[in-house]
MARBA-3410 file (N, C-alpha, C, O; in Angstrom, 1 decimal):
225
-50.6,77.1,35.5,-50.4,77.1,34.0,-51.7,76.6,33.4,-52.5,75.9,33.9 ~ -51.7,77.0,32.0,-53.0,76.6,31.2,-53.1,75.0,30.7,-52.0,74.4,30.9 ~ -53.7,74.6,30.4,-54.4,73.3,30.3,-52.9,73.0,28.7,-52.4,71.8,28.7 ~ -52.6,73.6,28.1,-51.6,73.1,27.0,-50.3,73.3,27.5,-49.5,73.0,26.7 ~ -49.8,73.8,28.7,-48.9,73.2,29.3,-48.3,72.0,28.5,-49.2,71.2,28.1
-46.8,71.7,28.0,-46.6,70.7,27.5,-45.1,70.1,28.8,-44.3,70.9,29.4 ~ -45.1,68.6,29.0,-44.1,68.6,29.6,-42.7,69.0,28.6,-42.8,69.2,27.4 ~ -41.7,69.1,29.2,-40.0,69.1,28.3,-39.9,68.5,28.6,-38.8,68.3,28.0 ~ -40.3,67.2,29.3,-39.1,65.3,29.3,-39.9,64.9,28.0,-39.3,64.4,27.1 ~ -41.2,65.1,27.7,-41.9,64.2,26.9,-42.2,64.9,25.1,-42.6,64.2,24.2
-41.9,66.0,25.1,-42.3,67.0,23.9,-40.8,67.5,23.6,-39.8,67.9,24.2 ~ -41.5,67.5,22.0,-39.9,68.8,21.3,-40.7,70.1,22.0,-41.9,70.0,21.9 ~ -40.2,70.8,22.4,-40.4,72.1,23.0,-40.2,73.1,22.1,-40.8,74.1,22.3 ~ -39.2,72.9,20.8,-39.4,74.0,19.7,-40.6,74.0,19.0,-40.8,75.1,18.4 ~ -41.4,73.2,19.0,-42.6,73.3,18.2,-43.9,73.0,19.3,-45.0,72.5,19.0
-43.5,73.2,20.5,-44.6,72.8,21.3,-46.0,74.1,21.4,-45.9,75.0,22.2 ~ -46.9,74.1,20.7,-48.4,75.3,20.6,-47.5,75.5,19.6,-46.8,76.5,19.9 ~ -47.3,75.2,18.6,-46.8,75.5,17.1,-47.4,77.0,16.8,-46.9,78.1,16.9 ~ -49.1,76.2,16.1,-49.5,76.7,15.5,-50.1,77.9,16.4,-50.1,79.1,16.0 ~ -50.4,77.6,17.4,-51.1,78.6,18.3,-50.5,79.8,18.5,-51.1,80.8,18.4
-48.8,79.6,18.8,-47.9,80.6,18.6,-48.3,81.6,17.2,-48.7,82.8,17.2 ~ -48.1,80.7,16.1,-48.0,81.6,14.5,-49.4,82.3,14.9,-49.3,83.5,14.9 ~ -50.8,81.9,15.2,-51.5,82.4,15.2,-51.6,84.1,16.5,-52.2,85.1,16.2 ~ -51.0,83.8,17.6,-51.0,85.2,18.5,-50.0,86.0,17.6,-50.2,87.2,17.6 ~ -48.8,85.5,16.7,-47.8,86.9,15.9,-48.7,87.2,15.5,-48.4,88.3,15.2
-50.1,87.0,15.0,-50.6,87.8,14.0,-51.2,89.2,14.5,-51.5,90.1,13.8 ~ -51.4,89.3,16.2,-51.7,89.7,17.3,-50.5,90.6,17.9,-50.8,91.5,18.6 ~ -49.4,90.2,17.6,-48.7,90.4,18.7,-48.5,92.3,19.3,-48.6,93.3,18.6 ~ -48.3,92.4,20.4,-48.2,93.8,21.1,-47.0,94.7,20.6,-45.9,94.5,20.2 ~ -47.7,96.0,21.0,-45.9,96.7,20.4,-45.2,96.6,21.6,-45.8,96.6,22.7
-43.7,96.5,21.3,-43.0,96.4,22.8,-41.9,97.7,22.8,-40.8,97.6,22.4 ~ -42.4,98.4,23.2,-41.7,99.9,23.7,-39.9,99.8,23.7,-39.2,98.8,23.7 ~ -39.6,100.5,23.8,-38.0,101.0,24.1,-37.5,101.2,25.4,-38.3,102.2,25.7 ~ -36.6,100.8,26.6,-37.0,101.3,27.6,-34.8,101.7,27.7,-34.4,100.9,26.8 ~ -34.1,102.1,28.1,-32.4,102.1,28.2,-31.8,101.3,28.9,-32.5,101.1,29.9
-30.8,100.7,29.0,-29.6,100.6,30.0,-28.3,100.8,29.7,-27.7,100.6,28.7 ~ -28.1,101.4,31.1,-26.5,101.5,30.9,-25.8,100.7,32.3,-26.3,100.2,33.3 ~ -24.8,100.9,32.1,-24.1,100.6,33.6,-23.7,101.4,34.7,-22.7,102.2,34.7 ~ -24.1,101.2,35.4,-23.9,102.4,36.7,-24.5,101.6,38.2,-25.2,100.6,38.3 ~ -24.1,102.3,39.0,-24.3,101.8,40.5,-25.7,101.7,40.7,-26.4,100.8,41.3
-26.0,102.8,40.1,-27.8,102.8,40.5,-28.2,102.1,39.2,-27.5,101.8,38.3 ~ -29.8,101.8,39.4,-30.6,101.6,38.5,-30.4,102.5,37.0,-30.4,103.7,36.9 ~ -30.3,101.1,35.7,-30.9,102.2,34.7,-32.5,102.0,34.3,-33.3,101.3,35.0 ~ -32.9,102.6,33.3,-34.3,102.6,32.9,-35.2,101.6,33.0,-36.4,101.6,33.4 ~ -34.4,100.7,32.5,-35.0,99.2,32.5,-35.1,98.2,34.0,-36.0,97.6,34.6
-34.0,98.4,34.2,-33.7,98.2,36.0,-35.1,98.6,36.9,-35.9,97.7,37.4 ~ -35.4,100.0,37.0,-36.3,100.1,37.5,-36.9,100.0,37.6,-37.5,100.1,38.6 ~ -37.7,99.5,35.9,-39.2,99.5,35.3,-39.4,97.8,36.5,-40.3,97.7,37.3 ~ -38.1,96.7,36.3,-38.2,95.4,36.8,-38.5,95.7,38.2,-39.6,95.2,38.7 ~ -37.4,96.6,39.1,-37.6,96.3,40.3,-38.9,97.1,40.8,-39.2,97.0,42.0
-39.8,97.8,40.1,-41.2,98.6,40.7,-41.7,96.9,40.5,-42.2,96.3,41.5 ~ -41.6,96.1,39.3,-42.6,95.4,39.5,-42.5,94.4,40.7,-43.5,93.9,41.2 ~ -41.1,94.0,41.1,-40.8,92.8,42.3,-40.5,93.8,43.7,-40.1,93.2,44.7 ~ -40.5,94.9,43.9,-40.0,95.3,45.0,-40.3,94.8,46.2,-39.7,94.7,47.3 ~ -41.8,94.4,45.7,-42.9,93.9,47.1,-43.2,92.8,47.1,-44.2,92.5,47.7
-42.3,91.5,46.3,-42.3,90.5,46.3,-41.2,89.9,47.6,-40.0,90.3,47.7 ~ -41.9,89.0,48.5,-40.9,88.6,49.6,-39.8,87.2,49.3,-39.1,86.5,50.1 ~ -40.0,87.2,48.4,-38.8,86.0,47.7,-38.4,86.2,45.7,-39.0,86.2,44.7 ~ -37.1,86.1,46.1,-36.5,85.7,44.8,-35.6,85.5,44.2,-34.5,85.9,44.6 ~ -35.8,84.8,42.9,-34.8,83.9,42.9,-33.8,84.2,41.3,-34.4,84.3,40.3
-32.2,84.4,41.5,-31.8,85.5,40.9,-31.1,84.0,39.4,-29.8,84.1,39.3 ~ -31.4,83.5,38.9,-30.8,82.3,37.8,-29.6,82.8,36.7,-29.7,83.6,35.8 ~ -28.3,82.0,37.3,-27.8,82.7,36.1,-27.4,84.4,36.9,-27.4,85.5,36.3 ~ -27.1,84.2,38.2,-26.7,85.6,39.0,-25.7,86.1,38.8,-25.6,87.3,39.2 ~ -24.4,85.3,38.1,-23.5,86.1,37.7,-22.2,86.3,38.6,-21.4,85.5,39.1
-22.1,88.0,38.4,-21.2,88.9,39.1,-21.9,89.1,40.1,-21.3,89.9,40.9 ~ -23.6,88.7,40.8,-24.3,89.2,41.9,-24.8,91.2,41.6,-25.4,91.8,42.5 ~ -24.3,91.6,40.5,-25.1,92.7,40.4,-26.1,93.5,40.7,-26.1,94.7,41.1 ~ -27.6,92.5,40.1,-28.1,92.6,40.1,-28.8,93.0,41.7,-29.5,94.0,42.0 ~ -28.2,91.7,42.7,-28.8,91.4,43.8,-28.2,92.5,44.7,-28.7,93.0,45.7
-27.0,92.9,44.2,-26.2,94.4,44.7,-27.6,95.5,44.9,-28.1,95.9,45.9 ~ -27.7,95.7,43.9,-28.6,97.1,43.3,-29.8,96.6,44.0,-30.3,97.3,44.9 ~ -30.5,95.5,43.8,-31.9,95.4,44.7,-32.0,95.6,46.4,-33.0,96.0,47.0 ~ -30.4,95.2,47.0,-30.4,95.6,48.2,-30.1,97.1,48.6,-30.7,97.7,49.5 ~ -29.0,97.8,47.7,-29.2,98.9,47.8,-30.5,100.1,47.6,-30.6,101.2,48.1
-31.0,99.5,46.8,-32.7,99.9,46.9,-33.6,100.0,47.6,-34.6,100.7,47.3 ~ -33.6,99.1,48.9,-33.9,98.7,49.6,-35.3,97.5,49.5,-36.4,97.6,49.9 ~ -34.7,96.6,48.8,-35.1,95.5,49.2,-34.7,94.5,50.3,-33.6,94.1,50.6 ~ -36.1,94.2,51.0,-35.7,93.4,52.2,-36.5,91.8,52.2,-37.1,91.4,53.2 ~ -36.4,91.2,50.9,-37.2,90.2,51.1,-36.4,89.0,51.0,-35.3,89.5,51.2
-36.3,87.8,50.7,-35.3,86.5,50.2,-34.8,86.8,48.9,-35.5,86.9,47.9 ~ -33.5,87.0,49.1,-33.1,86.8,47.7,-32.0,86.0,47.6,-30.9,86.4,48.0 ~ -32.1,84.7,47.0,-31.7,83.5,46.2,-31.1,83.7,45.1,-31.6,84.3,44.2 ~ -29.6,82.9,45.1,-29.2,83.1,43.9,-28.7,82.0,43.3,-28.3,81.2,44.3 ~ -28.3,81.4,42.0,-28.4,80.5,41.3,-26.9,80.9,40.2,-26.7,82.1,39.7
-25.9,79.7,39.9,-24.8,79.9,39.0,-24.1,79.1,39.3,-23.7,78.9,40.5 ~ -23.7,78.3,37.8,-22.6,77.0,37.7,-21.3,77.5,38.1,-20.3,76.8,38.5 ~ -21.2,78.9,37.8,-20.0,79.3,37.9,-19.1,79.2,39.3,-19.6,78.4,40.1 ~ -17.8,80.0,39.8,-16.8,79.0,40.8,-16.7,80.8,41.3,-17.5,81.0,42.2 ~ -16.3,81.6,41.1,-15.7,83.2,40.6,-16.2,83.8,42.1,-15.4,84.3,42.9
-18.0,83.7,42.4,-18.6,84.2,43.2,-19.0,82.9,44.2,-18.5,81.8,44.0 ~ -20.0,83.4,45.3,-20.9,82.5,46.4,-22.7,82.7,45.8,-23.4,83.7,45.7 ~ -22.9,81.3,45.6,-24.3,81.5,45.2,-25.4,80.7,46.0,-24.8,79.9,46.8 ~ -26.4,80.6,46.2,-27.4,79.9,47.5,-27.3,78.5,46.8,-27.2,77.5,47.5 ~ -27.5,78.5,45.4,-27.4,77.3,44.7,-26.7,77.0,43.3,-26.9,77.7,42.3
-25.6,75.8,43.2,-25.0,75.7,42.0,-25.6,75.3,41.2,-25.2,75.6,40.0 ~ -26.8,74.5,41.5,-27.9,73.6,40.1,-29.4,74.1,40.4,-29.8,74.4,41.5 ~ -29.9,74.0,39.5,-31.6,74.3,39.7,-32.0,73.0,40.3,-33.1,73.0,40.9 ~ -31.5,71.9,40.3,-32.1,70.8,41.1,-31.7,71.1,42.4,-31.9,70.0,43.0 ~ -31.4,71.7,43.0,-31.0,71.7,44.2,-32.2,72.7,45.0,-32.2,72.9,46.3
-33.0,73.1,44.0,-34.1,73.8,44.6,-35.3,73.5,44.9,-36.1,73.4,43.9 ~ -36.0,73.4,46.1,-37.1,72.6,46.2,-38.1,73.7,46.9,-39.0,73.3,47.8 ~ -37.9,74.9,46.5,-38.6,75.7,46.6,-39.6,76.5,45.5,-39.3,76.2,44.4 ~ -40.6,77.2,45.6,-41.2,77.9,44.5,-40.5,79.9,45.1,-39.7,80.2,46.0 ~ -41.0,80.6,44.4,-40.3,81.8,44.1,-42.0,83.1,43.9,-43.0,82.8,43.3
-41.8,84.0,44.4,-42.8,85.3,44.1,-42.4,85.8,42.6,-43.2,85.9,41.6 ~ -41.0,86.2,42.7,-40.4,85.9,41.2,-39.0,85.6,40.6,-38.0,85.8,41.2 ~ -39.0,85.1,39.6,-37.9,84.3,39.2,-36.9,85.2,38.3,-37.5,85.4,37.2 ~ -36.0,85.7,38.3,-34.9,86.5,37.6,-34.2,85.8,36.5,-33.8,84.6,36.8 ~ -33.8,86.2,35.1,-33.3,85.2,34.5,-32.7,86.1,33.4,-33.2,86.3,32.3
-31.3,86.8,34.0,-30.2,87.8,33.2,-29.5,87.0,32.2,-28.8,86.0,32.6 ~ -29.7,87.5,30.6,-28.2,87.0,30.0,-27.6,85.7,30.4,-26.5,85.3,30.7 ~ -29.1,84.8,30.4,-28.6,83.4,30.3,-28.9,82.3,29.3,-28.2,81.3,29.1 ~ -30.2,82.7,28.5,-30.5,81.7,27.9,-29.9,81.8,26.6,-30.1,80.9,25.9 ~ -29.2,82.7,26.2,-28.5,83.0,25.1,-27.1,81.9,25.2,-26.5,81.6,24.1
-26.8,81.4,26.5,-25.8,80.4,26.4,-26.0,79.4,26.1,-25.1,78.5,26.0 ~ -27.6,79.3,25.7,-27.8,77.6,25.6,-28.4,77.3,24.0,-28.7,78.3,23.4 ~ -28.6,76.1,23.4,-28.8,76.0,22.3,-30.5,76.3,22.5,-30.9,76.7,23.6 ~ -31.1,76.3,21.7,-32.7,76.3,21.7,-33.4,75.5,22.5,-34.0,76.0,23.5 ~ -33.4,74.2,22.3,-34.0,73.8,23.0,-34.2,73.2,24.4,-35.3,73.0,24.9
-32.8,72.9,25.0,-32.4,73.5,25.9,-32.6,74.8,27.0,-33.0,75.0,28.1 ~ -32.2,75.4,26.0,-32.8,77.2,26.4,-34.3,76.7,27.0,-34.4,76.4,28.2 ~ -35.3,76.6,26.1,-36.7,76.3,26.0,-37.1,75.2,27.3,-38.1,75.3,28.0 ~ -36.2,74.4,27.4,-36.3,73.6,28.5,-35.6,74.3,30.3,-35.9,73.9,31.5 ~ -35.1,74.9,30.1,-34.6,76.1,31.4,-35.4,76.9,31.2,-35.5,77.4,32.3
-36.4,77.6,30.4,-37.6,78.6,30.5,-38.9,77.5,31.3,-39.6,77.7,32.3 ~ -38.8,76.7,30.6,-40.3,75.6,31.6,-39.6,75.2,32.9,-40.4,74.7,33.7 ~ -38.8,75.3,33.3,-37.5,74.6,35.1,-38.3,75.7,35.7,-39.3,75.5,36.5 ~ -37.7,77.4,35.2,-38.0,78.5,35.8,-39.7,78.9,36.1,-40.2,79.4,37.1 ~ -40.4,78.4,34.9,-41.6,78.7,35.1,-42.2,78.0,36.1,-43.3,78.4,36.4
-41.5,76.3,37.0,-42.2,75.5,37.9,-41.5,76.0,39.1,-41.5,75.6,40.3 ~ -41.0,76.8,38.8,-40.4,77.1,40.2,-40.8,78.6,40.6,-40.3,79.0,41.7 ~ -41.7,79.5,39.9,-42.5,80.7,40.5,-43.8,80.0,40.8,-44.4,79.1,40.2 ~ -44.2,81.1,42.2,-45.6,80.6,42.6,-46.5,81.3,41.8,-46.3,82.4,41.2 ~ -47.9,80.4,41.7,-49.2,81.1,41.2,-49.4,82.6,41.5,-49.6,83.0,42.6
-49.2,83.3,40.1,-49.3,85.1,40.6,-48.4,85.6,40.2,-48.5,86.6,39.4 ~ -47.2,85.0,40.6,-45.5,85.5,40.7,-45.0,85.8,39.3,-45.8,85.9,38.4 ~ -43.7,86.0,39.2,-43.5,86.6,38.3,-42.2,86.2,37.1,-41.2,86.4,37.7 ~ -42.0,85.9,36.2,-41.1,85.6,35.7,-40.2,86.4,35.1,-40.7,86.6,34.0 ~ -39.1,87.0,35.2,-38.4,88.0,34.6,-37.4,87.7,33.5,-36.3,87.4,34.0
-37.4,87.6,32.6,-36.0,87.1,31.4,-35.5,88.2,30.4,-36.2,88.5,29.4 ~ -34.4,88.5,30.7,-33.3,89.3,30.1,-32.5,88.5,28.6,-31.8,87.6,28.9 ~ -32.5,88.8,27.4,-31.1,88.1,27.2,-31.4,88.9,25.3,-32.4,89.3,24.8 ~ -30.1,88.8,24.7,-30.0,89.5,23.2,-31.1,89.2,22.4,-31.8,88.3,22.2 ~ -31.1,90.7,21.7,-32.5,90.5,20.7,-31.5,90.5,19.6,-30.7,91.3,19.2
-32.3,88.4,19.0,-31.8,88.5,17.5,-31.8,89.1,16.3,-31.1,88.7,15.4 ~ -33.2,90.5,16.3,-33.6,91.0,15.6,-32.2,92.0,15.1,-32.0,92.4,13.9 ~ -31.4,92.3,16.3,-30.5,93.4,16.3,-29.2,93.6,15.3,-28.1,92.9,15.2 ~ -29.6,94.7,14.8,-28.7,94.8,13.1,-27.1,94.4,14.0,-26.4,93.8,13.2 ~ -26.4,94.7,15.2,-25.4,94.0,15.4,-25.5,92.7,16.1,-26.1,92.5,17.1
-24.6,91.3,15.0,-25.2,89.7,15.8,-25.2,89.3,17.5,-24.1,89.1,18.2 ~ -25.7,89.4,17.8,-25.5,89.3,19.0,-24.5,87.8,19.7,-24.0,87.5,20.8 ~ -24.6,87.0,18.2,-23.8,85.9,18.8,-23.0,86.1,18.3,-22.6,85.1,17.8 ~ -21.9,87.6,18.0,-20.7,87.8,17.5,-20.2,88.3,19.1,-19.0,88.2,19.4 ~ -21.2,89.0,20.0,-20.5,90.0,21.2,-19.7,88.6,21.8,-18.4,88.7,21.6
-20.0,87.5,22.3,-19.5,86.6,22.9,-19.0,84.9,22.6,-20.0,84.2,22.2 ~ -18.5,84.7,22.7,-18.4,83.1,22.4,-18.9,82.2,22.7,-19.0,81.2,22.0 ~ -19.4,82.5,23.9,-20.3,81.6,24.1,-21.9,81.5,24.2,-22.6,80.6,24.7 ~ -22.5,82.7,23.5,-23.5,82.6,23.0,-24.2,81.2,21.8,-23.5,80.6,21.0 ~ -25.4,81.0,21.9,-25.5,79.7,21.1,-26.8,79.8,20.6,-27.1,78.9,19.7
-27.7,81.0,21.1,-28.9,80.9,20.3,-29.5,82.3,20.7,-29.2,82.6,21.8 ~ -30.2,83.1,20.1,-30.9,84.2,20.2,-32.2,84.1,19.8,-32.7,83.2,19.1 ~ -33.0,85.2,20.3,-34.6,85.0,20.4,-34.9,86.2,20.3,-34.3,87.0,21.0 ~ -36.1,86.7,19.2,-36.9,87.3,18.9,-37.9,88.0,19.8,-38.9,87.4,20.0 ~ -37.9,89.0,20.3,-38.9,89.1,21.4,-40.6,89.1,20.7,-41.6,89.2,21.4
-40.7,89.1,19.6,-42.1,88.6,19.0,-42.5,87.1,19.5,-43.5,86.8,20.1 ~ -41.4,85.9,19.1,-41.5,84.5,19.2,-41.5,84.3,20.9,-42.4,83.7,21.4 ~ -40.5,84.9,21.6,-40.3,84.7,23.2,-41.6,85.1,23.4,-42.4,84.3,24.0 ~ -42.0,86.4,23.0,-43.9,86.5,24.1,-44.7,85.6,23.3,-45.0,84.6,24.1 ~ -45.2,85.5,22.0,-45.8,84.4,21.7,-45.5,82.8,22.5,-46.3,82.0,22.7
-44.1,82.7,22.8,-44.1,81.1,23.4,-44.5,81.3,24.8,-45.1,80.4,25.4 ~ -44.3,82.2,25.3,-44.6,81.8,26.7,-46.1,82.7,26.9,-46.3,83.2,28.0 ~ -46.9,82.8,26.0,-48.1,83.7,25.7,-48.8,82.0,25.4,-49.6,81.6,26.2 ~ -48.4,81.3,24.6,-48.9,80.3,24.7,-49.1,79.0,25.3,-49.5,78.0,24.8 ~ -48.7,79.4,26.5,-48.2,78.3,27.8,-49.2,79.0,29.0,-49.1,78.5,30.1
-50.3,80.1,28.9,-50.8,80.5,29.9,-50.3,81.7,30.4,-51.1,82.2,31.2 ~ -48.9,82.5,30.1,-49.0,83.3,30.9,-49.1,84.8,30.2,-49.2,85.1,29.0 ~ -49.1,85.6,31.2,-49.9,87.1,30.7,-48.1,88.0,30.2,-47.6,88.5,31.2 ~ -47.7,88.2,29.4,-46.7,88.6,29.4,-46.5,90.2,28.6,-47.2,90.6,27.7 ~ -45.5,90.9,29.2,-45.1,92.1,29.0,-43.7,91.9,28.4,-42.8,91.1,28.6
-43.7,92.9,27.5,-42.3,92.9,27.0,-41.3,94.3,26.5,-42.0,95.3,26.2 ~ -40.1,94.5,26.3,-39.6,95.6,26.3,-37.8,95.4,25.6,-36.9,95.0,26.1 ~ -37.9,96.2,23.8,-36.6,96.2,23.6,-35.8,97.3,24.5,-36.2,98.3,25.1 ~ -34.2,96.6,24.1,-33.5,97.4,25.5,-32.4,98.1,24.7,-31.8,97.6,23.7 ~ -32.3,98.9,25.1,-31.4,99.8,24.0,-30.0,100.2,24.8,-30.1,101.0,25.8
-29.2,99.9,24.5,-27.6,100.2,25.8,-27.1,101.6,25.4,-26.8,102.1,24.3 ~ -27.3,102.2,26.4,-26.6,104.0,26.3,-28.2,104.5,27.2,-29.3,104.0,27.1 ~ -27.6,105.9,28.2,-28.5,106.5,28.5,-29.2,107.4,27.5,-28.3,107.8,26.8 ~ -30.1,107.8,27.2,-31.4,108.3,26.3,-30.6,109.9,25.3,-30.6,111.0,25.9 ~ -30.3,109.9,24.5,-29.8,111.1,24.3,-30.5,112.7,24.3,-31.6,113.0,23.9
-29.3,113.9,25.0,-30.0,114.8,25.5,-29.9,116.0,24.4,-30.8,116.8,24.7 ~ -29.3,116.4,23.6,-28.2,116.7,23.0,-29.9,116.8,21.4,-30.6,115.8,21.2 ~ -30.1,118.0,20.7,-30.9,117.8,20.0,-30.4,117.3,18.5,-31.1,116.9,17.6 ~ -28.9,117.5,18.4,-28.4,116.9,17.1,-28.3,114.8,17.3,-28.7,113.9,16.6 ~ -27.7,115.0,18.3,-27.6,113.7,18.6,-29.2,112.9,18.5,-29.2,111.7,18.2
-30.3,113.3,18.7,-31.2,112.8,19.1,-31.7,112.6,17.5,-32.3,111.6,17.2 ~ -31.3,113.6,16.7,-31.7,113.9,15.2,-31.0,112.6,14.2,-31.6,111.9,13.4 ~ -29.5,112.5,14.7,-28.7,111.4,14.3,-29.5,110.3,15.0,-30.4,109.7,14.3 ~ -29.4,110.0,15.9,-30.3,108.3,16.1,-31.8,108.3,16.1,-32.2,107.6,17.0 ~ -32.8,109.1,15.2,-33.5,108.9,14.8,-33.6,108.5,13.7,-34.5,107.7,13.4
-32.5,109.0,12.7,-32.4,108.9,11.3,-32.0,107.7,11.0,-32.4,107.0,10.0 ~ -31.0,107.3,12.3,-30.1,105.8,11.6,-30.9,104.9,12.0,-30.9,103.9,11.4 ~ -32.0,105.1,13.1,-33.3,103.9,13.3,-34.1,104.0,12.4,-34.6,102.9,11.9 ~ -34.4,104.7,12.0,-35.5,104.7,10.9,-35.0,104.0,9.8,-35.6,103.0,9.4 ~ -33.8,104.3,9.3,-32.5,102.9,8.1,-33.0,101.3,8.7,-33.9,100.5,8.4
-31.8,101.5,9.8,-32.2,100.4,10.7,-33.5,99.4,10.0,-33.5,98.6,9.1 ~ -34.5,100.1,11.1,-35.7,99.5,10.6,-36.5,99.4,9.4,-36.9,98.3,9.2 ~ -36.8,100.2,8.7,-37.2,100.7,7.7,-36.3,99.8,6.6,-36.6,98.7,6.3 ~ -35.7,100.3,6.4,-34.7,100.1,4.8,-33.8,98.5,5.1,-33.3,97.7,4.4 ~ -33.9,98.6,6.6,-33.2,97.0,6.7,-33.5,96.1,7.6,-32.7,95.3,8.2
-34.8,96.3,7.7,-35.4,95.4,8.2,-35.1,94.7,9.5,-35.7,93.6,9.7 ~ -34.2,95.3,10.5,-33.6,94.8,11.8,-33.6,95.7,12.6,-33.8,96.9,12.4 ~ -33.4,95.0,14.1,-33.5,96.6,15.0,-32.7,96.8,16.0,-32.1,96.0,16.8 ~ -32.6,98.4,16.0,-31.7,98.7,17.1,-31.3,98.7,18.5,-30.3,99.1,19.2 ~ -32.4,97.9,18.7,-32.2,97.5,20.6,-31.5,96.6,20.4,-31.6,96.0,19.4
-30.3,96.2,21.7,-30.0,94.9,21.8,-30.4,94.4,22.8,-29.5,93.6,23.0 ~ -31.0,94.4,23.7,-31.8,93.2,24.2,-32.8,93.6,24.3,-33.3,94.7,24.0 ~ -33.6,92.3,24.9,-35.0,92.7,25.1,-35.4,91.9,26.8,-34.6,91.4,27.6 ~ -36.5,92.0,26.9,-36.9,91.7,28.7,-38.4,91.8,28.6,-39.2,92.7,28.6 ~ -38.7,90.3,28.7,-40.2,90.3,29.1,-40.1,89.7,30.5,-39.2,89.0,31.0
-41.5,90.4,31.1,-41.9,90.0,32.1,-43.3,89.2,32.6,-44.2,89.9,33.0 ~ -43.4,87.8,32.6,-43.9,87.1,32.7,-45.0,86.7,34.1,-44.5,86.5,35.2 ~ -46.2,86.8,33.9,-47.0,86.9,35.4,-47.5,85.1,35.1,-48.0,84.6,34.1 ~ -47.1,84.5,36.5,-47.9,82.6,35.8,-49.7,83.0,36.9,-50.1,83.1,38.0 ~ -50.1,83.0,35.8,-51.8,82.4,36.4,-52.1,81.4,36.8,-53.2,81.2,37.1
END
C-alpha cells in the first residue's frame, strides 16, 4: 500500500484522503456496462472477474453466501485454494470471522456484502480485506449502486448503506491501489431491435432528464501494489 495508507483503529475512515479523493472525481474514469443474470454458467460480468483470477492459486471468497460463486469457479475449472468466509449458520464455510484468518490471498472476493454494513464499518471491512491480499493480488467487490433510479436499500432489509462507484474507485484509488470498475445491469443484453430501441430511450430519461442510473450494481476490481 501507498505511504497514506491510514489505519481504521486510529482514523475516521469516512474522511480518510478527503481531499485527495474530491480531487481524482475531477478525473474520474468512465466505467462501462457489463450484464448479469442468473444461471448455472457464467454471466457477463462473472466472466470478465473469473478471466481476471482464473490463474490466481488462492482465494478468498468474503461474505460467500449460498457458495455460488465458488460453485461456478469450480465448474470452470478452477483448481487453485478457494476459501470461504460467512457469519451465517445455512451453509459450511472455511471461516466464520475474518479474524480467524492468518493468511494473505492472490485475490480477495467480496459479493453483496458491504451494503449490509453502515459506512464506516463497511470502510473498515474494505481495509480487513485489503491486508489480507498479497502484493499484486487482487481485490474484487461487488455490491448496489446508489446512483440507481431503483433504491437499492428498498430491495432488502437489511441493507444499510450504498456506494457510488465514482466515490468507491476514488477511495480505494486513494489508498494506492490501481482500480477498475464496472456498472452491472441485471437481465441478459437485449436481442430483439424494438426492445433495444425501448431501453435506450428509458436510459437516456434515466440519466439525462433524471439524473440517476440504470445499472444496479456495480464491481470494481482492485490490484494492491
Amino acid at each position: 500500500m501507498s505511504n497514506s495508507t491510514i489505519s481504521p483503529i486510529n482514523s475516521d475512515l469516512a474522511y480518510a484522503n478527503y481531499w485527495k479523493r474530491k480531487e481524482l472525481l475531477t478525473n474520474s474514469p468512465h466505467f462501462p456496462t457489463k450484464h448479469w443474470w442468473a444461471d448455472s454458467s457464467f454471466s457477463e460480468i462473472e466472466q470478465i472477474i473469473f478471466d481476471r483470477i482464473k490463474a490466481k492459486s488462492t482465494i478468498l471468497d468474503v461474505g460467500a453466501g449460498d457458495l455460488r460463486i465458488q460453485q461456478k469457479f469450480y465448474r470452470a475449472g478452477f483448481q487453485g485454494v478457494y476459501h470461504t468466509q460467512d457469519i451465517g449458520q445455512e451453509f459450511t464455510y472455511t471461516y466464520s470471522t475474518l479474524e480467524e484468518i492468518d493468511q494473505k490471498y492472490e485475490a480477495v472476493l467480496c459479493f453483496d456484502t458491504i451494503e449490509h454494513l453502515e459506512l464506516r464499518p463497511g470502510l473498515a471491512l474494505l481495509h480487513q480485506l485489503i491486508d489480507r491480499v498479497e502484493t499484486g493480488g487482487l481485490l474484487v467487490i461487488q455490491t448496489p449502486n446508489a446512483r440507481c433510479i431503483s433504491n437499492p436499500l428498498s430491495w432488502d432489509m437489511t441493507h444499510l448503506h450504498c456506494y457510488s462507484i465514482h466515490d468507491l474507485w476514488a477511495y480505494l484509488t486513494s489508498f494506492g491501489l490501481k482500480v477498475e470498475g464496472y456498472r452491472v445491469i441485471f437481465g441478459k443484453p437485449s436481442r430483439n431491435l424494438i426492445e433495444k430501441f425501448s431501453s435506450l430511450a428509458s436510459r437516456l430519461m434515466i440519466t439525462r432528464l433524471l439524473g440517476h442510473d440504470y445499472a444496479a450494481n456495480i464491481v470494481l476490481i482492485a490490484q494492491k501494489l
